[in-house]
mmCIF file as Biopython writes it, N, C-alpha, C and O atoms, coordinates in Angstrom:
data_model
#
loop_
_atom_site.group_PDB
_atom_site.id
_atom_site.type_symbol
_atom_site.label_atom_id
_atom_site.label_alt_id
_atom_site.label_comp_id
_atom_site.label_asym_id
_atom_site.label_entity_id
_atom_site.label_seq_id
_atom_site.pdbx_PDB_ins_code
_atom_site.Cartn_x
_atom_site.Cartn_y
_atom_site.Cartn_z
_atom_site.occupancy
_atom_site.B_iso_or_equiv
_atom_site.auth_seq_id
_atom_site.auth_asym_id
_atom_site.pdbx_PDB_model_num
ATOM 1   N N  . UNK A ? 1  ? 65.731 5.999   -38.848 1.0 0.0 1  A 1 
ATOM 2   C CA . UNK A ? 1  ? 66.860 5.105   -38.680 1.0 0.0 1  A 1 
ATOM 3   C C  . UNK A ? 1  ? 66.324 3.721   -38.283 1.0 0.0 1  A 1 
ATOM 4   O O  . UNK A ? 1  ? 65.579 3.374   -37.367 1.0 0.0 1  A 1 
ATOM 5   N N  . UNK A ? 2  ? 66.806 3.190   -39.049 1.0 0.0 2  A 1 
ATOM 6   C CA . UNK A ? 2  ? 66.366 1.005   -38.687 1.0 0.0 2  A 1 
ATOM 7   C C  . UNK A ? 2  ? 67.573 0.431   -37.767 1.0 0.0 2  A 1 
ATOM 8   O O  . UNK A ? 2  ? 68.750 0.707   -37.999 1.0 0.0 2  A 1 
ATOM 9   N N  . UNK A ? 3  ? 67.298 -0.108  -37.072 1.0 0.0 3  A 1 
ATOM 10  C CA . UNK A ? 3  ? 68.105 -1.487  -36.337 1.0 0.0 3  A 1 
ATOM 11  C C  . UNK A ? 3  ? 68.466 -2.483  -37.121 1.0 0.0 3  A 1 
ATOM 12  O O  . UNK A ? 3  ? 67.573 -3.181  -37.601 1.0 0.0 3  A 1 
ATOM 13  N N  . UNK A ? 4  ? 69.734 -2.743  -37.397 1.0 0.0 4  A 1 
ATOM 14  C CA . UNK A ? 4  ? 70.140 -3.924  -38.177 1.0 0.0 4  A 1 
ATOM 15  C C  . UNK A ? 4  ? 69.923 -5.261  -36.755 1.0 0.0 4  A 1 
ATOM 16  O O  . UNK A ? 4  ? 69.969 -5.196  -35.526 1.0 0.0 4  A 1 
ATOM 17  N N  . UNK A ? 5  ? 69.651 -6.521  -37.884 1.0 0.0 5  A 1 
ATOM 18  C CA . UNK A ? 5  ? 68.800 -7.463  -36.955 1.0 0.0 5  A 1 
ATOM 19  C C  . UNK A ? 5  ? 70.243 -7.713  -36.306 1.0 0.0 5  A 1 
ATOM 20  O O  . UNK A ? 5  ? 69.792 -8.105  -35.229 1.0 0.0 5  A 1 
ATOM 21  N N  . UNK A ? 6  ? 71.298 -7.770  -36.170 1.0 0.0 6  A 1 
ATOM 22  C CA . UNK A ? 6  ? 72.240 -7.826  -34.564 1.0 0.0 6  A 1 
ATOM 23  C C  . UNK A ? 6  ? 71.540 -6.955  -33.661 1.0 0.0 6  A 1 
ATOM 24  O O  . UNK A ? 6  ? 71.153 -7.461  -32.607 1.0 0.0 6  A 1 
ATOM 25  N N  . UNK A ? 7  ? 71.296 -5.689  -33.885 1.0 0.0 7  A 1 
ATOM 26  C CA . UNK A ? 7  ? 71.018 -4.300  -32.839 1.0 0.0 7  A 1 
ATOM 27  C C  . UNK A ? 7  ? 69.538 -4.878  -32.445 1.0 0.0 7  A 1 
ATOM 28  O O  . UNK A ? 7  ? 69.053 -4.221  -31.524 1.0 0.0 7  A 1 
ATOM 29  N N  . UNK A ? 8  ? 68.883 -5.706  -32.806 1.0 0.0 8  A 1 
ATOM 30  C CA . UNK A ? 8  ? 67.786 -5.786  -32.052 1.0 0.0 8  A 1 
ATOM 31  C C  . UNK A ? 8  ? 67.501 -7.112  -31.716 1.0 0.0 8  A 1 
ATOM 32  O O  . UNK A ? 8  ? 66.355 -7.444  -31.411 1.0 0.0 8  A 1 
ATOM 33  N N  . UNK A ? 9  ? 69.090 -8.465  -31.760 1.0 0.0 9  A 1 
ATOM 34  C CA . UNK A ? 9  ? 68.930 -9.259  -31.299 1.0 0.0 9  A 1 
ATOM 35  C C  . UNK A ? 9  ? 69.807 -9.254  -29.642 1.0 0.0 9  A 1 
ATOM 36  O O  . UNK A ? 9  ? 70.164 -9.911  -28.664 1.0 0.0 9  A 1 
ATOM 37  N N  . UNK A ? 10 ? 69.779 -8.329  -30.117 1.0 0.0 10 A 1 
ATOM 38  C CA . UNK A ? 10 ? 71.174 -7.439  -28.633 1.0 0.0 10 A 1 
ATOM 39  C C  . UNK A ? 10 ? 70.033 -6.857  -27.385 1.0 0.0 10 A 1 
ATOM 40  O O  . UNK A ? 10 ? 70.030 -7.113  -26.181 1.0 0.0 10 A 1 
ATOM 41  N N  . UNK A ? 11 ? 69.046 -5.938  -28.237 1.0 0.0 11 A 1 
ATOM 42  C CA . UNK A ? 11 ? 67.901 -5.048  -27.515 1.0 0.0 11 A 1 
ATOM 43  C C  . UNK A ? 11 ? 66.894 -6.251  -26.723 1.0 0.0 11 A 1 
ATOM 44  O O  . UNK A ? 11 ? 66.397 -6.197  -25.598 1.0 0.0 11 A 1 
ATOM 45  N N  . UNK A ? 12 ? 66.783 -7.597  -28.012 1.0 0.0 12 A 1 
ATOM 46  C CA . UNK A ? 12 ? 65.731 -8.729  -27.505 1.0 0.0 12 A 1 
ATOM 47  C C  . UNK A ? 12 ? 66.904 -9.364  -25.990 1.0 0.0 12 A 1 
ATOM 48  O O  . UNK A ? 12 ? 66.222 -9.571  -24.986 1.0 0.0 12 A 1 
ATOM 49  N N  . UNK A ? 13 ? 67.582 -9.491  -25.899 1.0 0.0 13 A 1 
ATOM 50  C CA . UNK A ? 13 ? 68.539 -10.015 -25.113 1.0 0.0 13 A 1 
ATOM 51  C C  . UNK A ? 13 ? 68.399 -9.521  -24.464 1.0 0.0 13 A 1 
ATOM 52  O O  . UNK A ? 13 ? 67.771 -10.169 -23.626 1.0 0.0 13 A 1 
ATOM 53  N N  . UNK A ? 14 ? 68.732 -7.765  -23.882 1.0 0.0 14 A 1 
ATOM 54  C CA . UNK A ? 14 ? 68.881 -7.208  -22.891 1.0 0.0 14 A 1 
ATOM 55  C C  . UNK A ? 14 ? 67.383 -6.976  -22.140 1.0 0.0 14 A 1 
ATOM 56  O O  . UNK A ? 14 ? 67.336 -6.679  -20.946 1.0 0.0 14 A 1 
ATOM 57  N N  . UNK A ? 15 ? 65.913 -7.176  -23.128 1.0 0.0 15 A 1 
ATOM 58  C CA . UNK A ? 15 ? 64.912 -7.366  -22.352 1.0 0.0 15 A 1 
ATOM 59  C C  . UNK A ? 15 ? 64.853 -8.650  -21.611 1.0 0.0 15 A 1 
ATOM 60  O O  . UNK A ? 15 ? 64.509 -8.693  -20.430 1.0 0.0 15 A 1 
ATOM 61  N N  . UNK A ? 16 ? 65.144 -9.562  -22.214 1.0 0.0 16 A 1 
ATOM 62  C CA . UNK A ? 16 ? 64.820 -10.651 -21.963 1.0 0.0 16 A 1 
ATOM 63  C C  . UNK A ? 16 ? 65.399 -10.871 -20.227 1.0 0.0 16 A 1 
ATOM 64  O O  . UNK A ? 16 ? 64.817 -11.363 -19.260 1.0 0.0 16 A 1 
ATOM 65  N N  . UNK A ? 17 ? 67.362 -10.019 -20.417 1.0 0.0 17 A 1 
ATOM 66  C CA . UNK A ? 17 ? 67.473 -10.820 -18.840 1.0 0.0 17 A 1 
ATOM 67  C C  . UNK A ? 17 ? 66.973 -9.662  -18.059 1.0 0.0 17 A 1 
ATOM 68  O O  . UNK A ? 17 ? 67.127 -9.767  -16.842 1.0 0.0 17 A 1 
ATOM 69  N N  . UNK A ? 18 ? 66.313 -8.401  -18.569 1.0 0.0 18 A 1 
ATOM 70  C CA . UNK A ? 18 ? 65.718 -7.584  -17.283 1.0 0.0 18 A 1 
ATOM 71  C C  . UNK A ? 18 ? 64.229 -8.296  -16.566 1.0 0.0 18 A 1 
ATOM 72  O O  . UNK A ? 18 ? 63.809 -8.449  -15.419 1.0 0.0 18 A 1 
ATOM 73  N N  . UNK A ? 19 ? 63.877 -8.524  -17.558 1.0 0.0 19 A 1 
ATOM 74  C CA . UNK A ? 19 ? 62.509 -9.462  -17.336 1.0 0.0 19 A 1 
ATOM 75  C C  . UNK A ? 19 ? 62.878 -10.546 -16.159 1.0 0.0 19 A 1 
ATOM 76  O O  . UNK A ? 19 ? 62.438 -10.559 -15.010 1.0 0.0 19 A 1 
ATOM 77  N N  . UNK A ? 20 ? 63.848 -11.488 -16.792 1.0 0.0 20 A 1 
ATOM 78  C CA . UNK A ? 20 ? 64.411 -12.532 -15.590 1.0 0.0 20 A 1 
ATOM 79  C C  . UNK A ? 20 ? 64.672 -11.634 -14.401 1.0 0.0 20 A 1 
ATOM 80  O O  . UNK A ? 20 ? 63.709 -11.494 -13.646 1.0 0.0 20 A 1 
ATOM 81  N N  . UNK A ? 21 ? 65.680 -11.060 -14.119 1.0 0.0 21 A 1 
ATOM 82  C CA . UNK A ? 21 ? 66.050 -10.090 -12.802 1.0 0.0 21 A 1 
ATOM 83  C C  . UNK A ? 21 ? 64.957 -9.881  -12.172 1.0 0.0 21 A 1 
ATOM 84  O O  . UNK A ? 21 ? 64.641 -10.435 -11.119 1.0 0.0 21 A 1 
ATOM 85  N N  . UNK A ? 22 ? 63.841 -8.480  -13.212 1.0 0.0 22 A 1 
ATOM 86  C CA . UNK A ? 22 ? 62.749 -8.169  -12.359 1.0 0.0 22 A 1 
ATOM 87  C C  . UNK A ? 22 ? 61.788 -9.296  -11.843 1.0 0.0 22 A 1 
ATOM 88  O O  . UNK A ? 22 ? 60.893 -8.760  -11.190 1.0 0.0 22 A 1 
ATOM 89  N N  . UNK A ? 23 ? 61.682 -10.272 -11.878 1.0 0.0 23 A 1 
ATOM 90  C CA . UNK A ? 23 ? 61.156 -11.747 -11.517 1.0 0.0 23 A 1 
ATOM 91  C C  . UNK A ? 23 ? 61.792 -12.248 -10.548 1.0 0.0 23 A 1 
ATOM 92  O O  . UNK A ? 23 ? 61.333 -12.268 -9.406  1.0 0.0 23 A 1 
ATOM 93  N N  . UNK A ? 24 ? 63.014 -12.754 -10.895 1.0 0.0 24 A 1 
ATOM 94  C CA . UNK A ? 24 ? 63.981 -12.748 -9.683  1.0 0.0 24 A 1 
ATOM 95  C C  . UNK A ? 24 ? 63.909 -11.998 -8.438  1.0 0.0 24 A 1 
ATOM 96  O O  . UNK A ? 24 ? 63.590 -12.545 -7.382  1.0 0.0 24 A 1 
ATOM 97  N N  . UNK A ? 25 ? 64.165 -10.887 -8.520  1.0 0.0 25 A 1 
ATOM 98  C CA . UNK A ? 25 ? 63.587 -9.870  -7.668  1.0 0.0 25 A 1 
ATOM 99  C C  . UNK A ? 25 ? 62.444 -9.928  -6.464  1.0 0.0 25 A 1 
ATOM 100 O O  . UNK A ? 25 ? 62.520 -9.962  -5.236  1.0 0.0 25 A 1 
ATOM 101 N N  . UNK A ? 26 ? 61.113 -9.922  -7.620  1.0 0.0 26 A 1 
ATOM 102 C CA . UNK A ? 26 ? 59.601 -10.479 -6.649  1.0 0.0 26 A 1 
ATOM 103 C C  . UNK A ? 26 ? 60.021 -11.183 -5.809  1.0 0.0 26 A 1 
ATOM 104 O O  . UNK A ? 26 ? 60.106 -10.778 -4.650  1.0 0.0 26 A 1 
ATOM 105 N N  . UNK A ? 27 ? 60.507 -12.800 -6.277  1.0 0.0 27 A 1 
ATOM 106 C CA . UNK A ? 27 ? 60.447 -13.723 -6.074  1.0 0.0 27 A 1 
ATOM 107 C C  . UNK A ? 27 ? 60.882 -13.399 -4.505  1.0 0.0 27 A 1 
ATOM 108 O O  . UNK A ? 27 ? 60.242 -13.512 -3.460  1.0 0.0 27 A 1 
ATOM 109 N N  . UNK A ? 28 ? 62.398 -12.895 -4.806  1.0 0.0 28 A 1 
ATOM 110 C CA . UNK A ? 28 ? 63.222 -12.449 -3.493  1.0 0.0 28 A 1 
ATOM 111 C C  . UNK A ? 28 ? 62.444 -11.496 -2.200  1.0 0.0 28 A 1 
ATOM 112 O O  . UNK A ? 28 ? 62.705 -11.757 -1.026  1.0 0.0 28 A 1 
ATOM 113 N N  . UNK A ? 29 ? 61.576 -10.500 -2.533  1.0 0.0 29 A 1 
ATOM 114 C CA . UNK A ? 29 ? 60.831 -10.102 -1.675  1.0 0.0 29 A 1 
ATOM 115 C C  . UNK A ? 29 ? 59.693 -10.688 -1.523  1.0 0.0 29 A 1 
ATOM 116 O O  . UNK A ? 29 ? 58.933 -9.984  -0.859  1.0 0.0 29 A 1 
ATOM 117 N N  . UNK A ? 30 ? 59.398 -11.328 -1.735  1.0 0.0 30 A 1 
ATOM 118 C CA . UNK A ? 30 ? 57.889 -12.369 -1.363  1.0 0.0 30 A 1 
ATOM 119 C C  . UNK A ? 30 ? 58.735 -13.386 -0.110  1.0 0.0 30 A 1 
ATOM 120 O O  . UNK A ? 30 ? 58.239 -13.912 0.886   1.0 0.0 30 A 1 
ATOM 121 N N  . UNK A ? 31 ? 59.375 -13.399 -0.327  1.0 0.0 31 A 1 
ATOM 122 C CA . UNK A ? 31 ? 60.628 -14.640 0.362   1.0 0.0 31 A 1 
ATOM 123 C C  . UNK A ? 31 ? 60.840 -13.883 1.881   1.0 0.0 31 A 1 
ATOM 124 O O  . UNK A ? 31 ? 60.460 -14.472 2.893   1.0 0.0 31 A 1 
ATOM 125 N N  . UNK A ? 32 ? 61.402 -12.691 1.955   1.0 0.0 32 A 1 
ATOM 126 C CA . UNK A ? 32 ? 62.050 -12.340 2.908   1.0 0.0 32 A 1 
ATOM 127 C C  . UNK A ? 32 ? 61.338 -11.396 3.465   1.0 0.0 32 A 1 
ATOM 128 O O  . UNK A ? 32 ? 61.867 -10.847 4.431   1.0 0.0 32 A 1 
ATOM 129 N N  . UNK A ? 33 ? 59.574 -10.794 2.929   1.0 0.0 33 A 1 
ATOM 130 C CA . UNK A ? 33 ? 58.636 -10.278 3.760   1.0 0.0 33 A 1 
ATOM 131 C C  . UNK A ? 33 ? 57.097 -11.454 3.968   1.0 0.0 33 A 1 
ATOM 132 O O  . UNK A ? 33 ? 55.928 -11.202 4.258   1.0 0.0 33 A 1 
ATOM 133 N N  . UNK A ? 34 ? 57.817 -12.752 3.658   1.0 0.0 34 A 1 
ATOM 134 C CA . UNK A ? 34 ? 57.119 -14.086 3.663   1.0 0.0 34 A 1 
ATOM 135 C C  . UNK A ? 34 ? 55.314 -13.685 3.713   1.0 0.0 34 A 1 
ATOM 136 O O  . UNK A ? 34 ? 54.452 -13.908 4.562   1.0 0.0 34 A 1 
ATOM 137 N N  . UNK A ? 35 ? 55.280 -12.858 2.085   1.0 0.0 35 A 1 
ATOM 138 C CA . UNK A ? 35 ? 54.335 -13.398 1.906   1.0 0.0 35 A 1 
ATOM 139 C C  . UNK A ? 35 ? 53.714 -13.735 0.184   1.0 0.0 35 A 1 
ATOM 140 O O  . UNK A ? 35 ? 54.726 -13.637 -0.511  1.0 0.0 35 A 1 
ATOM 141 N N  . UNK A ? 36 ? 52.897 -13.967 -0.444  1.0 0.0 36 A 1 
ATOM 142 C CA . UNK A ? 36 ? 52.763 -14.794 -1.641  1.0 0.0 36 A 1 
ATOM 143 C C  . UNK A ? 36 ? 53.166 -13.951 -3.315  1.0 0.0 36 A 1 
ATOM 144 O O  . UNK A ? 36 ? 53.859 -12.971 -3.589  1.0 0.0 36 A 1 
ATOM 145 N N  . UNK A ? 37 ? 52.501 -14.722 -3.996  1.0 0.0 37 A 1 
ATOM 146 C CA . UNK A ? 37 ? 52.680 -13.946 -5.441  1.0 0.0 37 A 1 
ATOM 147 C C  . UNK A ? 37 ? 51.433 -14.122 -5.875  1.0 0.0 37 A 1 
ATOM 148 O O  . UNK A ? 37 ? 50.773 -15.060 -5.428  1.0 0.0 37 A 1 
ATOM 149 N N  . UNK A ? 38 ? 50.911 -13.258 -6.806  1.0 0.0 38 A 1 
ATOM 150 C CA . UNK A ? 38 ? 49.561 -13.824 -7.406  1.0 0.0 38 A 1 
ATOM 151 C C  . UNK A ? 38 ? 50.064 -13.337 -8.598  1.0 0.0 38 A 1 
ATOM 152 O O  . UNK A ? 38 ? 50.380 -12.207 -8.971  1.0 0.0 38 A 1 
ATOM 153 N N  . UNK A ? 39 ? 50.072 -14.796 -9.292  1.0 0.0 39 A 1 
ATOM 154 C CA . UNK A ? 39 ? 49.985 -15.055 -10.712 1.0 0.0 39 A 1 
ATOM 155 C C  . UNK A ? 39 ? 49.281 -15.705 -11.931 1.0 0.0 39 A 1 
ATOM 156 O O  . UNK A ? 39 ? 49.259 -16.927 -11.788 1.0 0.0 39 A 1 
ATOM 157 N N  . UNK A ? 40 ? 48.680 -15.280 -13.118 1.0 0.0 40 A 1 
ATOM 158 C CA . UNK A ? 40 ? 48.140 -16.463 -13.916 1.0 0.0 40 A 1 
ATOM 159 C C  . UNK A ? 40 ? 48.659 -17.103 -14.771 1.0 0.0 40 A 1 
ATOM 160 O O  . UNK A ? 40 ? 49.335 -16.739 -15.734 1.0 0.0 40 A 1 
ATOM 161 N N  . UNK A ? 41 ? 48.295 -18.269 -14.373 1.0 0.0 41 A 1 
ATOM 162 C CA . UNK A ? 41 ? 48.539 -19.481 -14.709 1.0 0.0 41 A 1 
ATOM 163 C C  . UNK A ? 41 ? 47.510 -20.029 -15.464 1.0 0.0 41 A 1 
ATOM 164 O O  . UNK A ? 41 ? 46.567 -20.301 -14.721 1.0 0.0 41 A 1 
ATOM 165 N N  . UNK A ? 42 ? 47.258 -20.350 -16.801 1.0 0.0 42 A 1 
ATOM 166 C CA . UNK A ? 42 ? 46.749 -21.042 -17.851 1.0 0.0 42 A 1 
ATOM 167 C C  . UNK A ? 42 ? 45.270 -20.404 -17.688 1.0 0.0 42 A 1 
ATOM 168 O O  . UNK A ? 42 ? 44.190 -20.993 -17.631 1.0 0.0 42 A 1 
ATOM 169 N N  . UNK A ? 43 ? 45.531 -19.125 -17.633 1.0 0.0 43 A 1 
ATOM 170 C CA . UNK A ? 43 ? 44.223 -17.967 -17.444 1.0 0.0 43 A 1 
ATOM 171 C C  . UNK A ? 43 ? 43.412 -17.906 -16.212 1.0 0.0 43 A 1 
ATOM 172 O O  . UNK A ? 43 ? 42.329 -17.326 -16.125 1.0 0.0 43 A 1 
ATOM 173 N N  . UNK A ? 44 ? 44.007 -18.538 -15.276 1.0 0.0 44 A 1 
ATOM 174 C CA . UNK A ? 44 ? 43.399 -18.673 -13.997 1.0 0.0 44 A 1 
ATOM 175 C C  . UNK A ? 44 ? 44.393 -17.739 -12.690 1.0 0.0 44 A 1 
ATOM 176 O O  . UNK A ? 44 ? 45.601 -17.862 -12.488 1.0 0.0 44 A 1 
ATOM 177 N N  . UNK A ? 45 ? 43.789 -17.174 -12.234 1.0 0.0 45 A 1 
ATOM 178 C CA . UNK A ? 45 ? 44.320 -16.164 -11.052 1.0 0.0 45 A 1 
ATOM 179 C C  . UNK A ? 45 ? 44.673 -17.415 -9.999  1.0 0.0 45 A 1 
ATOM 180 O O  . UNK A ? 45 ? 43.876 -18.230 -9.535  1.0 0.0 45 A 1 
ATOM 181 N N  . UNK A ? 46 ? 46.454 -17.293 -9.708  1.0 0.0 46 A 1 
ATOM 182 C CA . UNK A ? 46 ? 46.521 -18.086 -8.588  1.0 0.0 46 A 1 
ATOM 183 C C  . UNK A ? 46 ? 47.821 -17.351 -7.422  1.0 0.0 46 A 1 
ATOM 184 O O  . UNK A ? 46 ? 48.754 -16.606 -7.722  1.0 0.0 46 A 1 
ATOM 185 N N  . UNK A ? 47 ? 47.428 -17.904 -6.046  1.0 0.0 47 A 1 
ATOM 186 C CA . UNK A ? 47 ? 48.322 -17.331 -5.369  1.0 0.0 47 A 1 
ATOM 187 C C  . UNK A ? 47 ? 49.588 -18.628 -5.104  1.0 0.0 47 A 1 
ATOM 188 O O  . UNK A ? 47 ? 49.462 -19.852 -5.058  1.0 0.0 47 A 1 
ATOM 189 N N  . UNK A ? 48 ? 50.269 -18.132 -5.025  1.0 0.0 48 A 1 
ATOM 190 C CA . UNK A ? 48 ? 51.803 -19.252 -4.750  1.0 0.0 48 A 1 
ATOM 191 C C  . UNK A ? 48 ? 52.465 -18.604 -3.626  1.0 0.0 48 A 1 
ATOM 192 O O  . UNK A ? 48 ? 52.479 -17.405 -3.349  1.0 0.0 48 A 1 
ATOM 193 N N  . UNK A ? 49 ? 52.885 -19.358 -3.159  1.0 0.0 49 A 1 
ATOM 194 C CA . UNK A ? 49 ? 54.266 -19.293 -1.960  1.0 0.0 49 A 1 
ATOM 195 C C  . UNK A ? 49 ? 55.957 -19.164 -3.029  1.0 0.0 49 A 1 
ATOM 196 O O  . UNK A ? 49 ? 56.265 -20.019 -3.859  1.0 0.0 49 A 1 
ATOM 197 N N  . UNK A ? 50 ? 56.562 -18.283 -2.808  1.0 0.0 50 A 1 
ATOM 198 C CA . UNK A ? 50 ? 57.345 -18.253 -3.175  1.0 0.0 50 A 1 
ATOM 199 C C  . UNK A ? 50 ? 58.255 -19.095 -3.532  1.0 0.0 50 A 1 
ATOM 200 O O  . UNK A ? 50 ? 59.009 -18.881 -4.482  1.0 0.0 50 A 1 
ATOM 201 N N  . UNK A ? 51 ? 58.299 -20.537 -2.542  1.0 0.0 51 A 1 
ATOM 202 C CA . UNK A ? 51 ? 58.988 -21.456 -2.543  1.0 0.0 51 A 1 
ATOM 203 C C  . UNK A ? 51 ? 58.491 -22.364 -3.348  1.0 0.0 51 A 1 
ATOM 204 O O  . UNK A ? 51 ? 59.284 -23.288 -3.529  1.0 0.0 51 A 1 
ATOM 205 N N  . UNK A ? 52 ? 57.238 -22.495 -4.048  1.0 0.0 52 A 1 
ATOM 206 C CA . UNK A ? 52 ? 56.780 -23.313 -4.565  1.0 0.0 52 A 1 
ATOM 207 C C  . UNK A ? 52 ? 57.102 -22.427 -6.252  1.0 0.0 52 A 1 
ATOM 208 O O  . UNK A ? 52 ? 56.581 -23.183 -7.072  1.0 0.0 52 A 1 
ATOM 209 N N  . UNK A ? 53 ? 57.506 -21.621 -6.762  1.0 0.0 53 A 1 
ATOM 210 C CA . UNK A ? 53 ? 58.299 -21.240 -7.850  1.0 0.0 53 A 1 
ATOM 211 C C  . UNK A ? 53 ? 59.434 -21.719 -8.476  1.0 0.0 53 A 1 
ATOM 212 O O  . UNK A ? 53 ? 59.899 -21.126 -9.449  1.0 0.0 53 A 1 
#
């Protein structure tokens, strides 16, 4: 069975805002157990303060 391209511009959508949320999320516990994120950034390992996101 194939996905007609609505059914998988629906599926790209619903990843897209879980992705945002689960990000959202981090963001929110880095915040309120105040401490960082380590992320890369332009292939370089970096740590951030939440607030600086």
């Amino acid at each position: 069975m194939t996905m007609s391209e609505r059914e998988i511009t629906e599926m790209q959508q619903k990843i897209d805002e879980g992705i945002l949320l689960a990000q959202q999320r981090l963001v929110d516990k880095a915040r309120l157990f105040n401490t960082t994120l380590v992320v890369s950034r332009d292939g370089e390992v970096v740590e951030l303060k939440p607030e600086d996101l």
